[in-house]
N, C-alpha and C positions, 0 to 999 in steps of 0.2 A: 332671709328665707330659710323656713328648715329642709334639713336633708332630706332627701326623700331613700330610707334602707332597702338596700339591694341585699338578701342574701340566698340569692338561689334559686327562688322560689317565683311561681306566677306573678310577673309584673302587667299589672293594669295596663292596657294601653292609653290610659290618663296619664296615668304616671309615665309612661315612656314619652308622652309628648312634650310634658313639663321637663323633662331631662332634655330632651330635643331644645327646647326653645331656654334652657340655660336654667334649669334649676341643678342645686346641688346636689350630691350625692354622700352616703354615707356606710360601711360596711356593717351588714349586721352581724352579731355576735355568733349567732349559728352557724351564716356560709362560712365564716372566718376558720370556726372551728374542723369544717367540713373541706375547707380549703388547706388546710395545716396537715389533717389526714390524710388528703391526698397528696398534696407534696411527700410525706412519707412514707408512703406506700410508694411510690415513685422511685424514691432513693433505697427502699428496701429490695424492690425490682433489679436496680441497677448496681446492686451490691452482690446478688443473688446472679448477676450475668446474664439477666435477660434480655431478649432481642427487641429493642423496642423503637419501631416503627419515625425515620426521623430524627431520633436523637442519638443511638447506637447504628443505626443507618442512615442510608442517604434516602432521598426521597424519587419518587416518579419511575424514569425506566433506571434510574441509577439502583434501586432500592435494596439491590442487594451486594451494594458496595457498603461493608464497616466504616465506623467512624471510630478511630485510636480515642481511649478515656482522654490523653492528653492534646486531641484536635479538636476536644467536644465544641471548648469555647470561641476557638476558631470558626471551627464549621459550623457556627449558630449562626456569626456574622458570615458567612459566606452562603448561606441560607438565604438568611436576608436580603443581602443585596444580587442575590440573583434573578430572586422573584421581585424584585424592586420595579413594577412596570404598571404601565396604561397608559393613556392619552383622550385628549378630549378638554373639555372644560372641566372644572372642578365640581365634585359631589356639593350641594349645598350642606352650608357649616351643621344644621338640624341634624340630617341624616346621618354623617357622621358620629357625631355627638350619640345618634342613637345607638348607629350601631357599636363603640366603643360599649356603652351600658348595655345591651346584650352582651356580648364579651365576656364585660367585667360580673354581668349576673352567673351567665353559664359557668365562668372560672367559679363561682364561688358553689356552687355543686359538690364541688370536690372530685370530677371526673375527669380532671386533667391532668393534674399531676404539674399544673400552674404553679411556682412560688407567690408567697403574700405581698414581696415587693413590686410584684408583676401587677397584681389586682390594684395593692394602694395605689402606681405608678399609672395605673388607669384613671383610677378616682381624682389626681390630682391633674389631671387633664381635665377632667368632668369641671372640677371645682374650680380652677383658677381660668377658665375659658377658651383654653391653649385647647385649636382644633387642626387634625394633620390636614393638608392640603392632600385630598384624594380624586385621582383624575377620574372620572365618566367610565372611560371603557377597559378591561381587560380582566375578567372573570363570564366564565362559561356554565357559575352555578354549580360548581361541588367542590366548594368551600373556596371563598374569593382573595386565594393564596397571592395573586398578583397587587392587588389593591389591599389587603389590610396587609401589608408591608410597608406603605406609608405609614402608617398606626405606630408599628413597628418602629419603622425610622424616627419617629420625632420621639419614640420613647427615649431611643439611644441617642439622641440628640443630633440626630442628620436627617436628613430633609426638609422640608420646607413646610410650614404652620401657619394659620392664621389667627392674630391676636386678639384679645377677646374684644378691644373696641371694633375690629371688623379691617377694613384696608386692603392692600393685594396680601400676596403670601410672601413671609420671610423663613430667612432660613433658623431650624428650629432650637438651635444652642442657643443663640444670643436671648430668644423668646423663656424659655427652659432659664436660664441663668436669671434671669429677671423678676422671675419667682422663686427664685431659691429651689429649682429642682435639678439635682444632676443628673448624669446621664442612667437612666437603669441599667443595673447589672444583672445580666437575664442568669435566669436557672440551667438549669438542663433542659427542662422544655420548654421552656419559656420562650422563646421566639419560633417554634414551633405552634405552640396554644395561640398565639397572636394570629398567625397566618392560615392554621384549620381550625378557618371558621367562616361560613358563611350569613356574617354579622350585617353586612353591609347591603346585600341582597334583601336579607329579614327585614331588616329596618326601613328600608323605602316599599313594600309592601307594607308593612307597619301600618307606618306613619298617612300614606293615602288611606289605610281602610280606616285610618280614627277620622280623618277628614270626610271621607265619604260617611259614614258612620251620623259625625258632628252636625253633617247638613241635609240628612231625611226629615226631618221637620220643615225646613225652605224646602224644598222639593216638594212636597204635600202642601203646603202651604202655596207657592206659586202655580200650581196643578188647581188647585181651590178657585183662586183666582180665572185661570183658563176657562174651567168648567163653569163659573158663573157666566162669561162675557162671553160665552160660544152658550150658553142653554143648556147645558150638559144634564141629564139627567143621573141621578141619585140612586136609582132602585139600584144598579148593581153593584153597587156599596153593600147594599140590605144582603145582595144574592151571595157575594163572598164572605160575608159575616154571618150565614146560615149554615151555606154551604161550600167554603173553598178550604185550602190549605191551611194549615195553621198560619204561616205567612202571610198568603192574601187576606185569611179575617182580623189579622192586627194590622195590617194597613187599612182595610175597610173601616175597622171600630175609631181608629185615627182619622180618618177624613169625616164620618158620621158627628164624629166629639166638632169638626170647625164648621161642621153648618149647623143650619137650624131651617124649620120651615117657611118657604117664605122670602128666603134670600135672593131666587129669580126663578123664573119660569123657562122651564122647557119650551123649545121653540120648534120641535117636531114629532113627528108622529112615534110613538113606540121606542125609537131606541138612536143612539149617537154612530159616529164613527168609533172605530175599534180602539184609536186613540186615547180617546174619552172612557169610554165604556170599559175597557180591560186594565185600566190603572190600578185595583187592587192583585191583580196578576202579573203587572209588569212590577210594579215598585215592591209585590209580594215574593217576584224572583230574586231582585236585588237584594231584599231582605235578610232572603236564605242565603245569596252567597257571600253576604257582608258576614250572616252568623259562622257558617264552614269558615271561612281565611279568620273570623277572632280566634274561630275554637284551636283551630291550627296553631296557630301564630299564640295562643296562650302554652303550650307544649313546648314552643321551639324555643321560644324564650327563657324556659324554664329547665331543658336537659341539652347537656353540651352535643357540642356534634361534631367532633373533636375522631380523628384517628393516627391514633389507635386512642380508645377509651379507658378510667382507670375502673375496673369493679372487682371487689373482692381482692382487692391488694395487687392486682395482675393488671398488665396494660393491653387490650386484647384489640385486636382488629375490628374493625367496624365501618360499617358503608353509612353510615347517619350523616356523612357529607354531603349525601346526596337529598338534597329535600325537593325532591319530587311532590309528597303528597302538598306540601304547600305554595308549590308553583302552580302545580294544578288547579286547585281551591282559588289563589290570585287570578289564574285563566279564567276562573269561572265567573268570578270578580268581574274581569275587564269583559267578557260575552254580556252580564247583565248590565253591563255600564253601555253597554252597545246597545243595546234593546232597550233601556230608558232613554238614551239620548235620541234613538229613532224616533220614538214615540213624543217627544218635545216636539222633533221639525212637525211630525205628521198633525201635530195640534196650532203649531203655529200656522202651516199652510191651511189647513180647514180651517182656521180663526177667517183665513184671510182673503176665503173661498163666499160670496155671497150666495151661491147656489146651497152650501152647507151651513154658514153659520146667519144667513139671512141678514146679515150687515153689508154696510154697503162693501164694493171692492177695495183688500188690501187696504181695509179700516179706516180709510179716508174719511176726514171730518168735511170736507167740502166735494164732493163727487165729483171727478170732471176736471177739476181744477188742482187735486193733489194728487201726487205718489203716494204719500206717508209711505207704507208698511213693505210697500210694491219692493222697491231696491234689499230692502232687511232681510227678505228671503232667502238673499243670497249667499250672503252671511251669516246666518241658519244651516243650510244645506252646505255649504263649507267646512262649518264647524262639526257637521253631523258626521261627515263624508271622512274628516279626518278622524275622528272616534272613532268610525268604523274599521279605520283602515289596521289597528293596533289589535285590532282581533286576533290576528296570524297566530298562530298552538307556538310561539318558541320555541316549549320544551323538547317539540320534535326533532329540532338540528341537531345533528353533532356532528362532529369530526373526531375521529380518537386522535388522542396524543400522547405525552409520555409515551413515545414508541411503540405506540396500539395498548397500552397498559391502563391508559385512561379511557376508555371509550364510551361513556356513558354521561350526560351530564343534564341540571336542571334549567338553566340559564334562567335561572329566577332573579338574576341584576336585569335582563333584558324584559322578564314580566314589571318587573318591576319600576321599570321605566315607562313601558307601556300605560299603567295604572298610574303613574304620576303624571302623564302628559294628557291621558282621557282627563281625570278629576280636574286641570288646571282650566281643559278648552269646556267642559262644562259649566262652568263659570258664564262667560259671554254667555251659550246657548241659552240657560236656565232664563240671564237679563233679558236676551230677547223673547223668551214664553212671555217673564213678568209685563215687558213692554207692551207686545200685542197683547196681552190681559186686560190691562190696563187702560189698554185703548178701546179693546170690544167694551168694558165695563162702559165708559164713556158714552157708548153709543147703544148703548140698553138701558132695560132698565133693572139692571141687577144692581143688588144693594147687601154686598156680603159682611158678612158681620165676624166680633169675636177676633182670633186672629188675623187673618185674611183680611178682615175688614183694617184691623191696625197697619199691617204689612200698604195698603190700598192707600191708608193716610200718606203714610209715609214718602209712597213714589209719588204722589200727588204734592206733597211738599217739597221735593228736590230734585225731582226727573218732569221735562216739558213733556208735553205731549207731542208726537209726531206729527207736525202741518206743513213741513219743508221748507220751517225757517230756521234752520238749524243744523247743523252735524250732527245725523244717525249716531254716527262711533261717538259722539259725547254724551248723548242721552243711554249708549249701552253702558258707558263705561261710572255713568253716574247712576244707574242702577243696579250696576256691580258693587259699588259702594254701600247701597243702599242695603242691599242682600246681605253683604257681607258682613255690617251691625246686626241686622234682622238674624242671619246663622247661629249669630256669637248668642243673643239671648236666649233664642229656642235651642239650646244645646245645653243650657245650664239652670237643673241639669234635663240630661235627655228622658221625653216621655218616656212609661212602660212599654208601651205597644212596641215601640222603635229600639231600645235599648237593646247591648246586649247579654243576655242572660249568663248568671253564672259557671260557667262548665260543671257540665254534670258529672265529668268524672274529678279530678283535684289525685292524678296521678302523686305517686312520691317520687321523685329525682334520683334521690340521695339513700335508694339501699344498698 
């Protein structure tokens, strides 16, 4: 596989998934050069006697306790293992993996004052599969000093890693020695740059918003589906493609492109449930906050956020730890993942409403004699109820620490988590729209064509239909499957309407 170059600069969130999911890495020539500069500006700093934040001091409410030149290399490891903390189950290996390459991108800026053996001693983490074992909990969002100390640790060859065939976690020297990597020998700031950073937070934000991102085509696509087997009408497709948002009319102009005339008849007077009817508004909000958390997240990726910061040869204070603006943009994220996932139950129940979608009840193919859909509600409105509940603003809590020194903070690991447990239970919900889709189709006479129509082949060839001879939860979980092929093709690559757009600025990192 070729490397995919890191130097500094806007990394694709394609490219961070493929690093996520074990592509290799490689440094480009530029961060390198820009990474070398700043190492010496660094050293010319610390020549010059300046006070610089961390490494000539201590950190938190210590911070204006000195560090003797000849305790530096001491006090790095005594850094380390102080914030050496968390608890919980383990970050899965992906996220990690991502966030080291954020890291190793922003090291290569040249705004830290990183050494190059720090950066390589990343990359051959990246490369040879060797992942730290990093717990779940213990970062508050301004810069996740407790948990990328693991990072840290397995650089220097203590703590505990998992190997790239996968397994539990071992301890990370024997894993390190097995590749021929010794233990790093950090810089002056080098175990500093490790630990301010809030790489780990970014990166599960990330990595959901390329997934959500990945899967607006199934989501249009199984909405297709709904809107045939309920009668859904068309026109306010036209009306948000006339007149909505730039958003709403590239979702409109995307469902307009999967029908055609003809596909099924409207089955009542004038107009749908709101469900039906405002889906270039709902999926047209999501749109917009999938676009803010890229546009964000293409920034953060791309400039250190690191303090103290190096510019102009000086290492200077900076609050860029604090990434607020893209905790926020992730919140906004997880509110519109709230509001499409509402709008799923509210189509599934009106599928399964005979007074609304004029089928018989809870889609039973035999009246009278079946439950079908009757029980699956339940598990709908479960799954809704928990999506909803991940709403909560995080970023509002804090507690100051460092002796009231620290009192501010993003808890963008906490958004963050938020957005990966909505995107995971989305999953099911979306199988049960496709299922009750599937089944009003059955009982109409809708005949959707194009993709929809393909998507239709398909659960019709691997998924039963619901007559109560069978387990519900296997017909979801076998249309989870089904989705889940059907995502992977309409993702590659992703239509215009859905993608997303270049950033219109392409800041420079590196003056």
């Amino acid at each position: 596989m070729t490397p995919l170059s890191l130097s500094g600069e806007t990394l694709p969130l394609a490219h961070l998934t493929a690093i996520a999911d074990g592509a290799p890495v490689a440094l480009g020539p530029d961060g390198v050069a820009r990474l070398r500069a700043g190492e010496q500006a660094l050293h010319e700093a610390l020549a010059r006697g300046d006070g610089i934040y961390g490494t000539t001091s201590m950190v938190g409410a210590f911070k204006d306790n000195g560090v003797a030149d000849a305790d530096r290399p001491k006090y790095a490891l005594r850094l380390l293992r102080s914030h050496l903390l968390g608890t919980g189950a383990y970050l899965p290996v992906r996220v990690v993996r991502a966030a080291m390459a954020i890291r190793l991108n922003t090291l290569l800026t040249g705004h830290t004052g990183a050494s190059l053996p720090l950066a390589a001693a990343l990359a051959d983490l990246l490369n040879t599969g060797i992942t730290p074992a990093v717990p779940e909990y213990g970062s508050i969002g301004c810069a996740d000093v407790g948990l990328m100390s693991h990072i840290g640790a397995t650089l220097l060859g203590e703590g505990l890693a998992f190997a790239p065939e996968g397994g539990p976690a071992h301890p990370s020297a024997p894993l390190r020695a097995r590749f021929g990597l010794p233990p790093l020998v950090p810089g002056p700031k080098d175990v500093m740059s490790v630990l301010s950073s809030n790489a780990l937070g970014v990166a599960g934000v990330a990595l959901a918003t390329a997934d959500l991102r990945n899967r607006l085509p199934l989501l249009l696509h199984v909405f297709v589906l709904a809107a045939a087997g309920f009668g859904a009408f068309g026109i306010p497709w036209e009306t948000a493609r006339l007149d909505g948002l730039k958003d709403e009319a590239r979702v409109a102009r995307y469902l307009q492109g999967l029908t055609r005339p003809g596909d099924w008849s409207p089955r009542r007077n004038l107009q749908d449930p709101l469900s039906f009817r405002c889906m270039p508004q709902i999926a047209g909000a999501l749109v917009t906050a999938l676009d803010r958390a890229e546009a964000t997240l293409a920034h953060t990726i791309a400039h250190a956020d690191d303090n103290p910061i190096l510019f102009h040869g000086r290492a200077m204070t900076s609050g860029a730890s604090l990434p607020l603006a893209l905790a926020l943009d992730a919140q906004g994220l997880v509110i519109a993942l709230c509001h499409y996932a509402r709008s799923t139950l509210g189509r599934i129940l009106a599928s399964c409403r005979e007074d609304l979608s004029g089928l018989p009840r809870n889609l039973t193919l035999d009246p009278g004699r079946q439950v079908a859909f009757g029980a699956a509600t339940k598990l709908a409105a479960d799954l809704t109820t928990a999506i909803l509940r991940e709403s909560t603003p995080a970023s509002l809590y804090q507690i100051p620490v460092a002796n009231g020194f620290e009192d501010e903070a993003s808890y963008l690991p906490s958004v963050a988590r938020a957005l990966g447990l909505q995107a995971s239970l989305l999953s099911p919900l979306i199988a049960l729209e496709a299922l009750a889709a599937r089944q009003a189709i059955r009982l109409s006479d809708a005949r959707p064509a194009g993709g929809p129509g393909d998507l239709l082949v398909e659960l019709d060839r691997h998924v039963p239909l619901l007559d109560d001879s069978h387990a519900v939860s296997d017909a979801v979980q076998r249309t989870e499957d089904v989705l889940a092929r059907f995502a992977t093709r309409l993702a590659a690559p992703l239509p215009a309407d859905l993608a997303f757009p270049p950033p219109s600025f392409q800041e420079n990192a590196h003056a």
